[in-house]
N, C-alpha and C positions, 0 to 999 in steps of 0.2 A: 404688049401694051402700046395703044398708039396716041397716050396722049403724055408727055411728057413734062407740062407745065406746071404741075403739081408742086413737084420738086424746086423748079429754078423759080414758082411764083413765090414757094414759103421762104428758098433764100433771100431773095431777092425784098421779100416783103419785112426783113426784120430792120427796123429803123439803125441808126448808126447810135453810137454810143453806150449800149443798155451793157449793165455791172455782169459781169460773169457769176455763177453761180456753183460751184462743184465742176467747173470745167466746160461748163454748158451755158449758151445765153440765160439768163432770165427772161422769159416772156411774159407779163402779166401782172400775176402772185409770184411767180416761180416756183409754183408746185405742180409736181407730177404726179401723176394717178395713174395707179399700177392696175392693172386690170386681166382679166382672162378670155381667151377665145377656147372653146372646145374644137379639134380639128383631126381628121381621119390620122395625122400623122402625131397626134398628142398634143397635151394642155399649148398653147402659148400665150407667151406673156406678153404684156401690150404696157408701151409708159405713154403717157398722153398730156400733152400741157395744153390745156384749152383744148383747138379743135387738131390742133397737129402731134402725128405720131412721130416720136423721138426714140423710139425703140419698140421690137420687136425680138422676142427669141424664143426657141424651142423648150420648153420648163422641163426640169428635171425633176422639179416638187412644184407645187402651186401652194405659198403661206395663208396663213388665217386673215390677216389684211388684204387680201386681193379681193374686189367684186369682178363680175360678169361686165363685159364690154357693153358699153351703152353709148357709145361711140357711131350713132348708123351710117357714116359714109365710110368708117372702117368696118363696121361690122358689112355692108354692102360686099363691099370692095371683097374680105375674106370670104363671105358666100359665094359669089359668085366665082373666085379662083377654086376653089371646094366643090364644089359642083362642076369643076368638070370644064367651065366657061373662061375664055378669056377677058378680064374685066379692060372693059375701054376708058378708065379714067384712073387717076391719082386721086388716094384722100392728099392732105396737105401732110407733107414730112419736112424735117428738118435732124437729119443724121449728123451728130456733133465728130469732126473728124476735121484731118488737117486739107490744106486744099488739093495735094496728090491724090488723096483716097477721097477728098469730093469727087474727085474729077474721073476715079475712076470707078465710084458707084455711079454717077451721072452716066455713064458708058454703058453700066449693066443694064439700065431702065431702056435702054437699045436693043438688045439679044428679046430676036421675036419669041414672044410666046410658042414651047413647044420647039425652040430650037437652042443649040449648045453653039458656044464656041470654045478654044482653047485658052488656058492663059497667054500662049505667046500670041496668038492673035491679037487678044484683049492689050495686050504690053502695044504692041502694032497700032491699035485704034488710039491710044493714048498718048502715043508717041515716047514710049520708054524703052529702053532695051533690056530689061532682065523684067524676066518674066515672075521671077520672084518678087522681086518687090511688087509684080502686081498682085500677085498670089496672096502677099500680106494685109495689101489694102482688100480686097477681097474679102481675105478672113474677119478684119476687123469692118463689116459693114453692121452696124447696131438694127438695120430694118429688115429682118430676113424675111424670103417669100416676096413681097414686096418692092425691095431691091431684091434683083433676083438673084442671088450669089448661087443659088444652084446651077444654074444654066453655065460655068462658066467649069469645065471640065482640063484631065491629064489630056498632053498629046496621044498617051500610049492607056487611055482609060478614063473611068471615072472621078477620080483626084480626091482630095480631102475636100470634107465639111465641119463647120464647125462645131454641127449637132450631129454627125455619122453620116457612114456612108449607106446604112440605110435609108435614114429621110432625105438625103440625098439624091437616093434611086426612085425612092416613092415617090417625091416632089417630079421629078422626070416623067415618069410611067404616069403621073395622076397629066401630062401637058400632053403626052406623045398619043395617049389614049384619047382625047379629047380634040386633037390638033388636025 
């Protein structure tokens, strides 16, 4: 991805003061809306508060409350990752997390499309020394795909995900095929 503003504009854009909500800003109403994408690698789930994506993740079930994403700069954005293409822009995100694991999803939105790096690298770019603790911010990024927490691999292999290391591979082979 080579536009990164997405991310630092929707931090950046949330006024000062506004009441926390379940752990998460309130924006708005403060209501989310849960939604579905259909995608080669299965269902995923989309939370949406107005027009920014606050979550992303691979569904193990998809409930009777969820519609179909109607979302078009995220629905863009996933076709054209799905298809094969690298997308050139950010919808608006706003991933609720502490500011180590901002700082080091903001990192991932770095690793080019169709390329890997290791966690100790990633710990390196961050300026941390245990790779674990990057490993954990990692695991814990709420926008999968999107942030790209696949790209971010074992020294001696393909490492854990938080959805397998299947869509793990797949999400790889769908950049590396493409790249």
């Amino acid at each position: 991805m080579t536009n990164n503003t997405g991310f630092e504009q929707s931090v950046a854009s949330i006024p000062q003061g506004q009441e926390r909500v379940g752990g998460d800003l309130a924006l708005g109403d403060g209501k989310r809306k849960k939604t579905a994408y259909a995608s080669p690698i299965g269902a995923l789930l989309l939370e949406m508060e107005g027009p920014t994506l606050k979550a992303l993740r691979v569904a193990t079930s998809v409930g009777e409350n969820v519609s179909q994403c109607d979302n078009a700069l995220v629905l863009r954005w996933l076709d054209c990752f799905f298809s094969g293409n690298e997308p050139d822009f950010l919808p608006p995100l706003d991933p609720h997390g502490t500011p180590f694991q901002r700082r080091v999803w903001q990192e991932l939105l770095k690793i080019p499309y169709g390329s890997t790096v290791t966690y100790g690298e990633l710990a390196r770019r961050v300026g941390c020394r245990s790779a674990q603790a990057v490993g954990q911010a990692v695991a814990r990024n709420p926008i999968a795909i999107v942030i790209p927490c696949h790209r971010v691999v074992a020294s001696g292999g393909l490492g854990g995900y938080a959805y397998g290391s299947f869509c793990k591979q797949k999400l790889l082979e769908l950049e590396a095929t493409t790249h």
